[in-house]
C-alpha positions in Angstrom: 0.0 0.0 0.0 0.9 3.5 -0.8 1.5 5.8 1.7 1.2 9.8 1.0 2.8 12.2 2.5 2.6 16.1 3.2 4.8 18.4 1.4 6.1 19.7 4.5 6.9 15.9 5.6 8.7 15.5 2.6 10.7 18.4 2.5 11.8 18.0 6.0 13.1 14.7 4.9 15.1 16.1 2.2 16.6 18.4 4.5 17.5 16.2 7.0 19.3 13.9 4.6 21.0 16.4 2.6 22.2 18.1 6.0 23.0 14.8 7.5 25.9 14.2 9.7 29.6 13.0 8.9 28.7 9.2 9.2 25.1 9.0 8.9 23.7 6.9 6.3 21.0 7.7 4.2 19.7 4.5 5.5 19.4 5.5 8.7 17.9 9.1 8.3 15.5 6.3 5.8 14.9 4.2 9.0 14.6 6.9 11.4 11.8 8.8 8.9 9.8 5.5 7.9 10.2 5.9 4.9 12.2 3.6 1.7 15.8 5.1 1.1 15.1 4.7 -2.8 11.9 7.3 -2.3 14.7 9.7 -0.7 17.3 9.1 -3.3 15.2 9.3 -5.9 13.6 13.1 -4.7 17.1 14.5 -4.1 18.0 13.5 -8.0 14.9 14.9 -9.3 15.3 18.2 -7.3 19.0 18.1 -8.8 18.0 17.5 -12.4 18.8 20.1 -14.7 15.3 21.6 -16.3 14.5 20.5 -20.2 16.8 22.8 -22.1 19.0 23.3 -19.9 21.3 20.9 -20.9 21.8 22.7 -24.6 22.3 25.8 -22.7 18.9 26.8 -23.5 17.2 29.1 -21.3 13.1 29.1 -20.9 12.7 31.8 -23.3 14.7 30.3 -26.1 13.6 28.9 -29.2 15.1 26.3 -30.9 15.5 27.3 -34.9 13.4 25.6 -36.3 10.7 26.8 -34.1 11.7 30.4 -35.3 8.8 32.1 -37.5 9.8 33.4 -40.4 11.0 36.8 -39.7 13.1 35.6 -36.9 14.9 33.7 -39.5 14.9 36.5 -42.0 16.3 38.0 -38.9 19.1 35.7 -37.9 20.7 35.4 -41.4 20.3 39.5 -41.9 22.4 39.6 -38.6 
């Protein structure tokens, strides 16, 4: 069975495991929390994922060329 959880229990979670002690385990700030240590792993690499685009060096605003409308291209080449 599933269990959910509040945001605020979730973020307190996160914060206690990525301010954890020299020599405490993530499987013990796991235990200690009741929850799985794959749930906690697996929120602190989602939190650290770059955003889509980011990894191109593309920022929200951007367009990718070929989603350019034709004066933007007229643009690019004229510049």
């Amino acid at each position: 069975m599933r269990t959910n959880y509040s945001s605020s229990f979730k973020s307190a979670v996160m914060e206690k495991a990525l301010h954890r002690g020299q020599g405490v385990t993530m499987a013990e700030i796991a235990r200690e929390c009741g929850v799985d240590k794959s749930s906690i792993s697996r929120r602190i690499r989602g939190s650290r994922a770059p955003a889509k685009g980011e990894l191109m060096g593309m920022r929200d605003q951007d367009k990718r060329p070929r989603d350019w409308s034709r004066a933007e291209r007229l643009q690019a080449l004229l510049s």
